[in-house]
C-alpha positions in Angstrom: -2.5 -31.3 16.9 -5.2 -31.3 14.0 -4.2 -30.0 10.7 -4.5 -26.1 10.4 -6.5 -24.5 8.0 -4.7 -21.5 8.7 -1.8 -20.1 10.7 -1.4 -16.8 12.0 1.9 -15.2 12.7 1.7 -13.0 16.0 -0.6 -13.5 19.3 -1.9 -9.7 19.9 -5.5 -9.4 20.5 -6.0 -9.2 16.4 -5.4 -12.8 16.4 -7.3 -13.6 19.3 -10.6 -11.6 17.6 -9.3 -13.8 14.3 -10.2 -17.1 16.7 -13.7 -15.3 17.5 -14.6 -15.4 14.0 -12.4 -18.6 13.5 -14.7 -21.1 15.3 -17.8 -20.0 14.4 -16.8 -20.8 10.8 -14.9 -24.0 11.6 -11.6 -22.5 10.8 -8.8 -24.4 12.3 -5.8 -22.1 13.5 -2.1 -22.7 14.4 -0.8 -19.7 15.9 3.1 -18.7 16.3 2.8 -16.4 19.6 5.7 -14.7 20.9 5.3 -16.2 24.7 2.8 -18.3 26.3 0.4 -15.5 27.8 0.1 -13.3 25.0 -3.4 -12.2 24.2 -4.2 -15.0 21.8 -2.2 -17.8 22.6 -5.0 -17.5 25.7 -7.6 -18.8 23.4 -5.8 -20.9 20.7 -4.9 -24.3 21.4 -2.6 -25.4 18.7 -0.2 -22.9 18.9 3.6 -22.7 19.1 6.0 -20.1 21.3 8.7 -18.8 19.0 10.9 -15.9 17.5 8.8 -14.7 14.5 12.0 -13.4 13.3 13.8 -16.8 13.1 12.8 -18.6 10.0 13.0 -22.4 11.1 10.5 -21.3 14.4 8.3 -19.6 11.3 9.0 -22.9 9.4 7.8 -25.2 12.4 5.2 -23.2 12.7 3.7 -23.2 9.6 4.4 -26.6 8.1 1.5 -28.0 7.3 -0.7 -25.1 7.0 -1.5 -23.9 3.4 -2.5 -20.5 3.8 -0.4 -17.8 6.2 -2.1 -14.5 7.6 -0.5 -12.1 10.0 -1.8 -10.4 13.3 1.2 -7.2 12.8 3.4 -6.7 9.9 6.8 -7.5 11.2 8.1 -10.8 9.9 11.1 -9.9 7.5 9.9 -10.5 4.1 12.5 -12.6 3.1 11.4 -14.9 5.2 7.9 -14.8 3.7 9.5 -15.2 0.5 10.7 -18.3 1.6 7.8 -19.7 3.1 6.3 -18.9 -0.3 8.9 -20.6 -2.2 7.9 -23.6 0.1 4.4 -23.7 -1.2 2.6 -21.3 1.5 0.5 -19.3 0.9 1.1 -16.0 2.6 -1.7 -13.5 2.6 -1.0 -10.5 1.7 2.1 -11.8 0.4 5.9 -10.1 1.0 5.6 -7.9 -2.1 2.4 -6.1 -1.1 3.6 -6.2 2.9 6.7 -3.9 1.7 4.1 -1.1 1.8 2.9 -1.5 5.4 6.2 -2.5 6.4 7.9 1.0 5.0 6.7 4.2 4.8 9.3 5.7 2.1 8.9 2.9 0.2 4.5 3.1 0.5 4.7 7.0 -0.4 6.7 6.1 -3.0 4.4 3.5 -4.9 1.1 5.6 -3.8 2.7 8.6 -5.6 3.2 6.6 -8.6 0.0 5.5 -8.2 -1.5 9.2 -8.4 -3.0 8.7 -4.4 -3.1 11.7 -2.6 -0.6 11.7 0.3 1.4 14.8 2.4 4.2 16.2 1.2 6.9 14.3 1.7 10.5 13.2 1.5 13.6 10.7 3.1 15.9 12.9 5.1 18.7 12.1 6.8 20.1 15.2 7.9 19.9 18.8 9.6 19.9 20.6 6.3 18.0 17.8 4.3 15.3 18.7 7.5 15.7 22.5 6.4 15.1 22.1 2.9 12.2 20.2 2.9 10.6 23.0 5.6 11.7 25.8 3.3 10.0 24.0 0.2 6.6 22.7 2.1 6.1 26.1 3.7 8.2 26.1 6.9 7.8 24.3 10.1 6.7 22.6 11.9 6.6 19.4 10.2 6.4 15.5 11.3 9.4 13.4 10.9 8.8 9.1 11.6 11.1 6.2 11.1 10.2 4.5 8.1 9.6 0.9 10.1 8.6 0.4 13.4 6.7 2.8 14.4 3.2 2.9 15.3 0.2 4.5 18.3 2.8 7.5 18.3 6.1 6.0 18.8 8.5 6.6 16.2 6.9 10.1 14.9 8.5 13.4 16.0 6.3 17.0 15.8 9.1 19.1 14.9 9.2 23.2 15.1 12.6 23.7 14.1 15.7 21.4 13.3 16.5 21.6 16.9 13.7 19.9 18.2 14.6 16.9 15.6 18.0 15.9 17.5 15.9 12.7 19.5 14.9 11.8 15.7 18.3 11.9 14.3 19.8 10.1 17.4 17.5 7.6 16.9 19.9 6.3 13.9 17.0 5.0 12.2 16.2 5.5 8.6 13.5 8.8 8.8 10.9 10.2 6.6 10.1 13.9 7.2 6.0 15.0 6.1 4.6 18.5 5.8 2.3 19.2 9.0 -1.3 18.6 7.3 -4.3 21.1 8.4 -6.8 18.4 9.1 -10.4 18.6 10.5 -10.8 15.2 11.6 -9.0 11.5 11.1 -10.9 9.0 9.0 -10.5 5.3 8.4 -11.5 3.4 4.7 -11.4 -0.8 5.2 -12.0 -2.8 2.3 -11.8 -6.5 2.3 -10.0 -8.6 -1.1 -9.7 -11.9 -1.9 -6.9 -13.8 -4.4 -9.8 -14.0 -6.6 -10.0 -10.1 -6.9 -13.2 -9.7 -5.2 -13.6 -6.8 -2.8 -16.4 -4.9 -0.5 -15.7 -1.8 1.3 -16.9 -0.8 4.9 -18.3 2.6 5.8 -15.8 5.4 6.4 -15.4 6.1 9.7 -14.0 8.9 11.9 -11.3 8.0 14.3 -10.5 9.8 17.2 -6.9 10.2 19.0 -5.5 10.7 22.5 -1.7 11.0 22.8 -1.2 9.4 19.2 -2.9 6.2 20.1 -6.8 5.7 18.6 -9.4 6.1 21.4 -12.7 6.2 19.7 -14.5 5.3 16.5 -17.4 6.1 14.9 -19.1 4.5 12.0 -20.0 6.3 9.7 -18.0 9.1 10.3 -20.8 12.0 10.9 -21.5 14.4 8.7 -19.3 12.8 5.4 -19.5 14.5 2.3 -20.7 11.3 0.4 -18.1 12.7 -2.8 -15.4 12.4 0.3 -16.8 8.8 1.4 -16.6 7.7 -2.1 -13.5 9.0 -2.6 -12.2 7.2 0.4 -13.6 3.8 -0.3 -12.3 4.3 -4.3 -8.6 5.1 -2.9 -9.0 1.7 -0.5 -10.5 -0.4 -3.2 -7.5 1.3 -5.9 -4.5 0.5 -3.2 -6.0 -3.0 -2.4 -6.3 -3.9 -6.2 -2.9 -2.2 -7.3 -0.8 -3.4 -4.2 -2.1 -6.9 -4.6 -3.2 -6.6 -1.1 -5.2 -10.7 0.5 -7.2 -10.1 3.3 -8.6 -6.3 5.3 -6.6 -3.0 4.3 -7.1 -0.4 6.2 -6.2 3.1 5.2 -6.0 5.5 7.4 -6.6 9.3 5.9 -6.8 13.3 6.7 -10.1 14.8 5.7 -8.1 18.5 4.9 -9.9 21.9 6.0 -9.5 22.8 2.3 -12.1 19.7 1.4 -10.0 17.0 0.5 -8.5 13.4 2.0 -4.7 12.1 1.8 -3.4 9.2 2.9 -1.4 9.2 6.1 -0.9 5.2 7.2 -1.6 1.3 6.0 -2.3 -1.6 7.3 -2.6 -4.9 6.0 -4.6 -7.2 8.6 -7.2 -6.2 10.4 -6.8 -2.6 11.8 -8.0 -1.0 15.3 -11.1 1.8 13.4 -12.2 -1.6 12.1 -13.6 -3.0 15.9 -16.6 -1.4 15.6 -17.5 -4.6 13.1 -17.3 -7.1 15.5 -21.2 -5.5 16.6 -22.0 -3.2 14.6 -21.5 -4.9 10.5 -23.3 -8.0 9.1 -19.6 -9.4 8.9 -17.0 -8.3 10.8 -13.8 -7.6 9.7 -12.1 -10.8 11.3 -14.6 -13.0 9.4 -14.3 -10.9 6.1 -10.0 -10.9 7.0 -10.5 -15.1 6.8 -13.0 -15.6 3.9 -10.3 -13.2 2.2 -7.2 -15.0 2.7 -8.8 -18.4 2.1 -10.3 -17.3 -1.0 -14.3 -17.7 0.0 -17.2 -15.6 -0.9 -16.9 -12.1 1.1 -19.7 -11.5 3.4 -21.9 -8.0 3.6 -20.2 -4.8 5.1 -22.9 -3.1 5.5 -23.9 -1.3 9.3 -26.2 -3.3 11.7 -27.3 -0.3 13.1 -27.7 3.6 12.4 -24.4 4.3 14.7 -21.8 2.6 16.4 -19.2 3.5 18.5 -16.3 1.6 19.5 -14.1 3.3 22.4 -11.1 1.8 23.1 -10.2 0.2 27.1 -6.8 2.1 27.4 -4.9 0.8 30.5 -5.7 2.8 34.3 -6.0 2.7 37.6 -8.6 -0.7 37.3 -6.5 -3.2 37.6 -8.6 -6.7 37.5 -10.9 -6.1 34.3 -12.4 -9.2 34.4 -14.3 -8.4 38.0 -15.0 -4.9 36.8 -17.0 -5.9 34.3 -20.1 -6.6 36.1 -19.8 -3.1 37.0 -19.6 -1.8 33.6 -22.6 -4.2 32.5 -24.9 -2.7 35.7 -24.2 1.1 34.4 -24.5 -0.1 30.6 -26.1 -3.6 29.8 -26.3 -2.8 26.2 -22.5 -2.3 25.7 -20.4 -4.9 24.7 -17.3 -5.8 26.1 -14.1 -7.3 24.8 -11.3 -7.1 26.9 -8.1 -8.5 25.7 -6.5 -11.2 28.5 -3.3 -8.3 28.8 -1.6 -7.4 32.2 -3.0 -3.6 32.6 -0.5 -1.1 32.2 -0.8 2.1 31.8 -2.0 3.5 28.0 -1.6 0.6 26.9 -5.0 -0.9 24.8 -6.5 -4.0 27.2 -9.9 -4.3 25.3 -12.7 -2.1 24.0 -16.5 -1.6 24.1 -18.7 -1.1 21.1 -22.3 0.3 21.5 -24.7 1.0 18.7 -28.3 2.5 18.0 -30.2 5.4 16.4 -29.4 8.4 18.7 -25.4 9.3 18.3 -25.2 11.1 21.0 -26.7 8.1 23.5 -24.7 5.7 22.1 -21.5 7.8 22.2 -21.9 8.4 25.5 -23.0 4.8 26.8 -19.8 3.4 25.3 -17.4 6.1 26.8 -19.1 5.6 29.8 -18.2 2.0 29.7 -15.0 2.5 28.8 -14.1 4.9 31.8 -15.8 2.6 34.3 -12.8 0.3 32.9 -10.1 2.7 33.0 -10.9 4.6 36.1 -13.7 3.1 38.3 -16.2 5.8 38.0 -17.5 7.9 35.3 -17.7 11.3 33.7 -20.8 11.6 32.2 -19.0 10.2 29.1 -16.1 12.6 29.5 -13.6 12.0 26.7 -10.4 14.4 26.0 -10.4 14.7 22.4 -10.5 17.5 20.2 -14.3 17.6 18.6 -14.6 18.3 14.9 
């Protein structure tokens, strides 16, 4: 095996799009993937099957690489703080990870930091629960585990304290939010380097089905440009204050009352940032590895007017691959990217991205595309989502 430039920790498809952007720029990547199949361990050679939990594996796996990035935020940050110790490089580094990694302790810091976020509190208790209805207005209200949890699991719509029992049983450490009144779920992505440079992406809107993201589009339509600057100023403040290397992506509420908070984080590239891959002069995968190895950002600026990036949600196709050339006969200007994972159901296996001048044409090409995938047929670009 050559020497790495880089390794990445986790084999989801966000490394495997890191690979797509690796070669082009002659980045050399050792991967630690968590079995042999996983999505990127499909495409990257020099790569090593191991417990991400387990610091000797992470050790082994990252020996001789200088720089670490990360396809989820999982690995214990002690660990990372080890591998740091050890001269590596890890980017973003355990003490700005703590933020992605927890929610109590990310509301926290962005309420010290004066970023606008829900209501909300740690509970660990039935009448803890109570209170914090009673002082935010009443119920319902949203409870989540403060790790773990993410595309719906490990968050609980609660109407009263009886519907929180599956929470509580849980035995997981639990952070209760006030119930926002929200017109529509945007995304703000800004890329930073050690160095302190940054550029910010458009704002987009995100769409979701059943907690888990099922379309994007960039720019979100119809964006107060006060709100969109807003947006990109709270992504550019978290990044800078947070010490974040590489993409953030925060996702936020635009409120009926005409303002954004900050619902999650993420630290590595982020699903609402696909739409890159086609539709920005640098994508975020290429922007996520000029970041962490400290080159010159590229341009985040749109390719085209509109693009929109529906996500390949598991169904009743079951061999993707040969149902592509059905997809491209219905849609030849779509592009694909399907994921090398076993389809099951819900879960993401790839997505389309299409782009143009006309939102309405290119929303529809690309959930047509996207149901030929899932279903084997088409809806005249049927997609269940509430419309703003």
């Amino acid at each position: 095996m050559s020497t790495p430039d880089l390794a990445v920790i986790g084999g989801g498809q966000l490394a495997r799009m890191m690979q797509q952007a690796a070669i082009g720029m002659g980045v050399r990547i050792r991967l630690l993937a968590e079995s042999p199949d996983v999505s990127a361990a499909q495409v990257v050679t020099d790569h090593i099957v191991g417990d991400y939990t387990d610091l000797d594996v992470l050790r082994n796996a990252v020996a001789d690489a200088p720089v670490v990035t990360f396809d989820h935020e999982h690995v214990p940050p002690e660990h990372l703080a080890a591998l740091q110790s050890e001269g590596h490089d890890c980017r973003p580094g355990p003490h700005a990870l703590l933020f992605a990694q927890d929610k109590s302790e990310m509301r926290t810091r962005l309420g010290e930091l004066g970023i606008p976020c829900p209501r909300n509190a740690p509970v660990g208790s039935v009448a803890e629960l109570d209170d914090f209805a009673a002082a935010a207005g009443g119920y319902p209200v949203v409870i989540k585990t403060t790790r773990g949890g993410y595309d719906g699991k490990g968050v609980w719509m609660v109407g009263s304290a009886t519907d929180a029992e599956e929470a509580f049983a849980s035995h997981r450490q639990l952070i209760v939010e006030e119930k926002v009144d929200f017109v529509r779920e945007l995304s703000a992505l800004v890329a930073r380097s050690p160095s302190g440079e940054s550029r910010s992406y458009p704002v987009v809107e995100s769409r979701q089905v059943n907690g888990v993201c099922k379309e994007v589009i960039a720019p979100a339509p119809g964006l107060d440009s006060s709100l969109e600057a807003s947006a990109q100023d709270i992504a550019a403040t978290v990044a800078d204050r947070l010490d974040v290397t590489g993409i953030l992506a925060v996702e936020l509420f635009e409120t009926r009352d005409g303002r954004i908070l900050v619902n999650e984080l993420a630290m590595r590239p982020h699903n609402t940032g696909h739409w890159t891959i086609d539709g920005a002069h640098t994508s975020q995968f290429e922007n996520h590895l000029r970041a962490v190895l400290d080159l010159p950002l590229g341009p985040t600026t749109a390719r085209a007017k509109w693009t929109v990036m529906v996500n390949i949600l598991g169904g009743a196709v079951d061999n993707l691959q040969a149902q592509a050339a059905t997809v491209l006969t219905a849609e030849p200007g779509v592009k694909v990217h399907l994921y090398g994972k076993a389809v099951e159901a819900g879960r993401k296996v790839g997505h389309v991205t299409a782009y143009g001048n006309d939102l309405a044409a290119v929303q529809k090409s690309a959930r047509r595309a996207a149901q030929l995938f899932e279903t084997g047929h088409s809806e005249a670009g049927r997609l269940e989502v509430k419309e703003s």
